[in-house]
C-alpha positions, 0 to 999 in steps of 0.5 A: 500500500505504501508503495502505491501512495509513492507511486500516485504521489509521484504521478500527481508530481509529474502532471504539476512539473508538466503542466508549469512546463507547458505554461508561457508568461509574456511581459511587455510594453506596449507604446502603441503605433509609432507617429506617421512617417516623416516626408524625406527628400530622395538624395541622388543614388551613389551608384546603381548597386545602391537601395534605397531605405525610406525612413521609419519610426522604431521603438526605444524602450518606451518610445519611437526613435526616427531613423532617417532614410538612406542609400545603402548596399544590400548585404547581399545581391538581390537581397530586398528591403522589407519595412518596418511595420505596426499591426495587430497592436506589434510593432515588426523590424524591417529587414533585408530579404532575398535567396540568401535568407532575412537579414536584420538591420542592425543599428549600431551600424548606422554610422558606418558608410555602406552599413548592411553591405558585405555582412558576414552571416554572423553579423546579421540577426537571422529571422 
């Protein structure tokens, strides 16, 4: 009879641990929807190889930070600006998109010249 106690307690022990397992706890802010987009003058292309980036709100902490728009070389050839975007109440990073896979867009790299071009595959955030 012992033994059958252990065991039935061992069993009710494993559903709990199983279902807390199984649970999801998600926190987050919420900001809303970033401010309309600003008007931006197009500057003449660098070179034929060049995208154009438009540029777009994205959240810093507990607001939207602008990002002006800007010429840039693809990371990778054929690779294809997908914009930032707000929708069901979530905000989604724009990214570069093509054969070679998703690329995002990394802000530190905002200073540098040609920004998202010739990126090795460990600099990118893969989707």
């Amino acid at each position: 009879m012992n033994k059958l106690i252990k065991a039935f307690c061992f069993a009710i022990l494993l559903f709990c641990c199983s279902t807390i397992a199984d649970a999801q706890v998600s926190i987050g802010i919420r900001i809303g929807p970033p401010p309309r987009a600003r008007v931006e003058r197009v500057v003449r292309q660098p070179g034929p190889a060049y995208a154009w980036v438009p540029g777009y709100w994205y959240p810093v902490g507990n607001h939207y930070k602008w990002h002006n728009g800007y010429w840039t070389l693809p990371p990778y050839a054929g690779a294809q600006w997908i914009a930032p975007r707000y929708e069901g109440q979530q905000f989604y990073n724009g990214y570069w998109q093509g054969a070679r896979g998703e690329f995002e867009h990394n802000h530190k790299w905002d200073k540098e010249k040609k920004r998202d071009a010739d990126r090795d595959d460990r600099d990118h955030d893969r989707h």
